[in-house]
C-alpha positions in Angstrom: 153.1 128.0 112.2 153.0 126.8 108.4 149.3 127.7 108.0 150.2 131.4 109.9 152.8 131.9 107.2 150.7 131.0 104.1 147.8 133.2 105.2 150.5 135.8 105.7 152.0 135.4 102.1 148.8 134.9 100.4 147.2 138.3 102.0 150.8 139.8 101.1 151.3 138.5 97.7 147.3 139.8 97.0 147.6 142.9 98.4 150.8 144.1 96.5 148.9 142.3 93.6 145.8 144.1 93.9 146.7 147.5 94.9 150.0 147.7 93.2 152.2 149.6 95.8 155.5 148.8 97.4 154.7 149.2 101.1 156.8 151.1 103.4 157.4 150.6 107.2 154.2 151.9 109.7 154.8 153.8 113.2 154.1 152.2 116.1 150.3 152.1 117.6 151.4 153.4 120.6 150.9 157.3 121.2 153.4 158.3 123.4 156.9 157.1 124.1 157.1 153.4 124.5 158.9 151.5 127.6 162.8 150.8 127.1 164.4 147.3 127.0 167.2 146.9 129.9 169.4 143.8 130.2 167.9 140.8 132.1 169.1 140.7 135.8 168.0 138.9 138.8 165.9 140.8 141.1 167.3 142.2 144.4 165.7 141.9 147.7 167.2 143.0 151.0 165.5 139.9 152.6 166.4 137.0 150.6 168.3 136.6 147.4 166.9 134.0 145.0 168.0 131.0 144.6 168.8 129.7 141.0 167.5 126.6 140.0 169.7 124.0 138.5 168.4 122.0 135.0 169.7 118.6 137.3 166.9 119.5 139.5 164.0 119.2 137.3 162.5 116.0 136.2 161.1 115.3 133.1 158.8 112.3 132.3 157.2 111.0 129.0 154.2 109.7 127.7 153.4 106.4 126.9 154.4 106.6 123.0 151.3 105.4 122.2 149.7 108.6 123.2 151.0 110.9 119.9 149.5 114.3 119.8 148.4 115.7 116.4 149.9 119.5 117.5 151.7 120.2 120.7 150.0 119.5 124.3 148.5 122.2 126.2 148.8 123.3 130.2 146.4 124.0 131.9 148.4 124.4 135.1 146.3 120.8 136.5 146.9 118.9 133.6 148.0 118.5 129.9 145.8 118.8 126.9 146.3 117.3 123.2 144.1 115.9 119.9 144.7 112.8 118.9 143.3 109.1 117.5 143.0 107.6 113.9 142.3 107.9 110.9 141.9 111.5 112.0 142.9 113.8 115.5 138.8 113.6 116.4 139.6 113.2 119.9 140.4 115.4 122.8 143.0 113.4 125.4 144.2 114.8 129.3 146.8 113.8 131.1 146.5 114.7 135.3 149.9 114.4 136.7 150.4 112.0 139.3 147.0 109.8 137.5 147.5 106.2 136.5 146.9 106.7 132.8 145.4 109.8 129.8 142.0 110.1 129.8 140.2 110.9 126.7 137.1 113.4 126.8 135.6 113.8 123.9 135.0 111.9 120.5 134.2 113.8 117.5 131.1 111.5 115.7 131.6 113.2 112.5 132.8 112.3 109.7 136.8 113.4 108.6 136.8 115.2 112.0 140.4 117.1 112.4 140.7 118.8 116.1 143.0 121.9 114.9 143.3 123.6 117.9 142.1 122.8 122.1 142.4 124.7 125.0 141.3 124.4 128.6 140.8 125.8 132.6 138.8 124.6 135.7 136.2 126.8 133.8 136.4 123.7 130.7 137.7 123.1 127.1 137.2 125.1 124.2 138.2 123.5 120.8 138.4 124.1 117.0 136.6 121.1 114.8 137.1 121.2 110.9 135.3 118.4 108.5 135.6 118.5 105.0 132.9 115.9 104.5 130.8 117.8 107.2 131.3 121.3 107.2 132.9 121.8 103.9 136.4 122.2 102.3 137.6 125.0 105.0 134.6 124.3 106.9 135.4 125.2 110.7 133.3 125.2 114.1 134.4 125.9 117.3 132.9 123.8 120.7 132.7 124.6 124.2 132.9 121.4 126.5 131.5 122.5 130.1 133.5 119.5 131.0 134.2 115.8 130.1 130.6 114.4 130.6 129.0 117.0 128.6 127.9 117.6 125.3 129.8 120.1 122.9 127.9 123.6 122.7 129.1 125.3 119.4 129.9 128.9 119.5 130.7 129.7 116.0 130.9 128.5 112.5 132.6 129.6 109.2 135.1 128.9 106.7 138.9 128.9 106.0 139.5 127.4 103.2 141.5 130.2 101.0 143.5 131.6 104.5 144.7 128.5 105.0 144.1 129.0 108.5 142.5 127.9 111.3 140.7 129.9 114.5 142.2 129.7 117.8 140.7 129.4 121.0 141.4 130.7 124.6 139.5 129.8 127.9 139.5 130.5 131.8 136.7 130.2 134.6 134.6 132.4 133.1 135.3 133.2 129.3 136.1 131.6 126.0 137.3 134.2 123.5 138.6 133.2 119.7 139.6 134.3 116.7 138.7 133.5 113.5 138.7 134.1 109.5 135.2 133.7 107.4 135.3 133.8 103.9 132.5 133.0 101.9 131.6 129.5 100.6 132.8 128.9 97.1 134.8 131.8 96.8 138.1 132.4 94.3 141.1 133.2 96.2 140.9 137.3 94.9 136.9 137.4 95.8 138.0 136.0 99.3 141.1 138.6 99.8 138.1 141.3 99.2 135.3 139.5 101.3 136.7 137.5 104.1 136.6 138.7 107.8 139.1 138.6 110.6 136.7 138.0 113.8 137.2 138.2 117.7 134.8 136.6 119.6 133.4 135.8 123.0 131.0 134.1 125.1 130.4 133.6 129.1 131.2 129.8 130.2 127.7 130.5 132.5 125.9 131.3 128.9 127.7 129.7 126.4 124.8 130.5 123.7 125.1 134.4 124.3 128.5 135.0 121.6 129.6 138.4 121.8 131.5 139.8 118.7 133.7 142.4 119.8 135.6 143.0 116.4 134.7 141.9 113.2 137.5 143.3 110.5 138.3 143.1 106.6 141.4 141.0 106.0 142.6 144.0 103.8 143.1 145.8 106.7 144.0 144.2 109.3 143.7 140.4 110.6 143.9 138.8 114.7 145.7 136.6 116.2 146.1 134.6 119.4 143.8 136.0 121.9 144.8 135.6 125.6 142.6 135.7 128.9 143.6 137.1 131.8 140.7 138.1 134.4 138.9 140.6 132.6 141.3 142.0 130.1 141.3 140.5 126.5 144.9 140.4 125.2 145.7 139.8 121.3 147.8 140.5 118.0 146.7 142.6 115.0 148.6 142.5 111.8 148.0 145.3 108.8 149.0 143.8 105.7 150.7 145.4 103.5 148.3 147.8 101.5 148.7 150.9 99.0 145.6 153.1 100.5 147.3 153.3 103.9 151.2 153.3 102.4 152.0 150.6 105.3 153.9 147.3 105.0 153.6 144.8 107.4 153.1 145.8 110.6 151.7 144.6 113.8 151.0 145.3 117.7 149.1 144.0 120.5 146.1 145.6 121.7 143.6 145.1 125.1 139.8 144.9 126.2 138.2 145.9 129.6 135.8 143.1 129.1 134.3 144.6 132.0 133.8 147.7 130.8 131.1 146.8 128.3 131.5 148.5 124.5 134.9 149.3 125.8 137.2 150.0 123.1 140.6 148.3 121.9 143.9 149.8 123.3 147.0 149.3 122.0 149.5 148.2 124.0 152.6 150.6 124.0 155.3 147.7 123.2 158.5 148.7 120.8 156.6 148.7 117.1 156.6 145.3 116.1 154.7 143.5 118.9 153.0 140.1 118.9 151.9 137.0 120.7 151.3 138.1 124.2 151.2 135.9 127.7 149.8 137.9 130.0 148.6 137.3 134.3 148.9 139.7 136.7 151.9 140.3 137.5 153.8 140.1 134.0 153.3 140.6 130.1 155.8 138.6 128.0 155.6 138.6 123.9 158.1 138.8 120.8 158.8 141.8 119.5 160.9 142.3 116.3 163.1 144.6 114.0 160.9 147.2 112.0 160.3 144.6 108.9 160.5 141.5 110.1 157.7 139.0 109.7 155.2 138.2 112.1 155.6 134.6 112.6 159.5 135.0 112.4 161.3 134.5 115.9 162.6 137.4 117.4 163.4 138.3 121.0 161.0 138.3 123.7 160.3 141.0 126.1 158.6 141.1 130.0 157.3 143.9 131.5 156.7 143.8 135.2 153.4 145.5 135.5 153.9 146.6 138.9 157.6 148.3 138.8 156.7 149.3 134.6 159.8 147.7 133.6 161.0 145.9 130.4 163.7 143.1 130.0 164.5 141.5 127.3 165.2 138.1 127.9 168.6 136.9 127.0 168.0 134.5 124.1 167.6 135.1 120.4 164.8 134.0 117.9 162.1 132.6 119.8 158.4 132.5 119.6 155.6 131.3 121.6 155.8 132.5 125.0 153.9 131.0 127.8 154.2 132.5 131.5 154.1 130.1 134.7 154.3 131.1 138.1 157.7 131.3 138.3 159.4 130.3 134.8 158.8 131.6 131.0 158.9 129.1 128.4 159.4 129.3 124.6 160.1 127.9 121.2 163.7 128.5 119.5 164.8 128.5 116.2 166.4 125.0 115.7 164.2 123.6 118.3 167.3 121.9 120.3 166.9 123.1 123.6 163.9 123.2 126.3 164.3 126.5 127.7 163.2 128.2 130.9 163.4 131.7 132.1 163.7 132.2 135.5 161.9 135.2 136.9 163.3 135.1 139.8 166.8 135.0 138.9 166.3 136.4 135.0 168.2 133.4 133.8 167.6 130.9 131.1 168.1 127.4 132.0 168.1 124.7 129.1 166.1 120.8 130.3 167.2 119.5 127.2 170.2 117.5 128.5 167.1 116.2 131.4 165.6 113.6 129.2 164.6 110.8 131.1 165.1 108.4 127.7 166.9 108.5 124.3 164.3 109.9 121.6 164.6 109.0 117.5 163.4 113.0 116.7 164.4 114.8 119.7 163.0 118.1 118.7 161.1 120.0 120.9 158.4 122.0 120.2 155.3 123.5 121.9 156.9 124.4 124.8 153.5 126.0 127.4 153.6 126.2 131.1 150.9 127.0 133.0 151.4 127.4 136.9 153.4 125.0 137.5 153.3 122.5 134.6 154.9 122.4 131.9 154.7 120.7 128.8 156.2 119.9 125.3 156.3 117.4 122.4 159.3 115.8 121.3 159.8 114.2 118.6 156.4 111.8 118.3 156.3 111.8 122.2 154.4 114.3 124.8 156.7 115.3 128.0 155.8 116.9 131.2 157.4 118.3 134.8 155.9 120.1 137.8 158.5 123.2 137.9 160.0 124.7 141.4 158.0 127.2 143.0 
């Protein structure tokens, strides 16, 4: 999250610079009453009462060590993504539980290659590339990879290099969708602040070549993060800056788009004011949402909404960040990045694997922490670490 938290100070620090205002706190995007937070309990059911799952239950495996991701491993829910390889991460690996061994899938050719960001689904991989000897200082494309035997189609192309930033990618069957900041080559940090664009993009996996721009926004006003699949709704995070024309300090929300609904329009989502980071499928929404004031990228508690009953919990455990949803557990970061947590929807309690780890590690800190499905996944310390969750 370092590069999320320079962008944020540097459009901060310029905005307050520029426009000379001290901010004050914005309303929530949501025009009516939003949903109210209720303690976690376990569902009831007149037919069976679930069962909770025990951390001792739950096996955890490692890695080879020679396999060291460049930024934590992704899910897929059939297998686990990362970047690695030297001098530079210019290669995309996958692990397939149950396979004798990682397989890698792609080879960057170019020069100074730096894979920043990957993700994946049975629909393929969708990755961020940057090259300073290629694309330029900030340079940045993003690739979609039909499927280990193909070549790289690129989607889109700009550059980073004063948001200190880079795009990030989501994929399933059908889409890839991304964010992304453009600012213009050879820019100064102020002429960037006044130029640069905040982009959300996508294209059919069956027509790659056809990119869709569905919002393409000035970085004074507001900026996107995170995107999120699910079917054919479009889930992401806006934040405002803080700026003098509008009176507003930092403030963010999560909005939606009917992709099938074509020119549909962006709807904020009706969270509790400060919303962010969503993980969305069909049954539940999960993101953080903090106090009036508190940053972005900060933890903060996290919050589920069971689409079908319209009800919020907040899950019991303070400052986290991240959320991922599987079919039957939440994951998470925390603060000091001790514990491997999992929420139990069935139950609606935490578990911690930490205490599960199948060998002693130097730097056991976790972070990363995605599930998808099934399978989860994590770093620790230098080391990538899997399981295949209880249904």
């Amino acid at each position: 999250m370092a590069g999320g938290r320079a962008l944020l100070a540097s459009v901060t620090a310029l905005a307050i610079a520029t426009l000379g205002c001290a901010p004050e706190p914005a309303p929530s995007p949501s025009d009516g009453p939003g949903p109210s937070r209720t303690a976690s309990t376990a569902p009831t059911s007149a037919a069976t009462t679930p069962v909770r799952i025990k951390p001792t239950s739950i096996e955890l495996h490692l890695l080879d060590a020679m396999y060291v991701p460049s930024f934590a491993p992704v899910s897929t829910g059939d297998e686990i993504l990362w970047a690695g390889g030297t001098p530079s991460p210019s290669e995309i690996w996958r692990y397939v539980p149950g396979s004798p061994e990682p397989q890698r899938i792609y080879a960057s050719s170019r020069r100074g290659s730096t894979i920043t960001a990957v993700a994946g689904s049975r629909g393929g991989y969708a990755f961020v590339e940057s090259s300073k000897p290629e694309f330029g200082d900030g340079g940045w494309r993003i690739w979609y990879l039909p499927d280990a035997a193909a070549q790289p189609i690129e989607l889109d192309r700009g550059n980073a290099k004063h948001a200190g930033t880079w795009p990030t990618v989501a994929v399933d069957e059908r889409r890839v969708a991304w964010d992304a900041f453009d600012e213009p080559v050879g820019s100064t940090v102020e002429e960037a602040f006044e130029k640069a664009r905040s982009r959300l993009s996508i294209a059919a996996t069956g027509d790659p070549a056809a990119t869709i721009t569905l919002l393409d926004l000035s970085v004074r006003e507001r900026v996107i993060w995170f995107p999120e699949l699910n079917g054919d709704e479009l889930w992401y995070s806006i934040i405002e800056p803080p700026n003098a024309l509008s009176g507003r300090a930092d403030h963010y929300h999560i909005e939606t788009i009917d992709l099938a609904q074509p020119g549909a329009v962006a709807t904020p989502f009706a969270g509790f004011g400060n919303d962010f980071d969503p993980s969305v499928d069909d049954a539940y929404v999960v993101w953080k949402s903090n106090p009036i004031g508190d940053g972005a990228m900060n933890w903060g508690p996290l919050e589920l909404l069971d689409r079908a009953a319209g009800t919020v919990t907040t899950i019991p455990f303070e400052r986290a960040g991240r959320p991922s949803l599987g079919d039957r557990f939440v994951t998470f970061g925390e603060l000091f990045s001790a514990k491997l947590p999992l929420y139990d929807l069935e139950t609606g309690t935490v578990i911690d694997l930490a205490g599960q780890m199948p060998e002693a590690i130097a730097d056991a800190t976790f972070y990363g922490e995605n599930v998808r499905g099934r399978l989860l996944t994590f770093g620790v310390g230098a080391r990538i670490g899997w399981a295949i969750l209880p249904e």
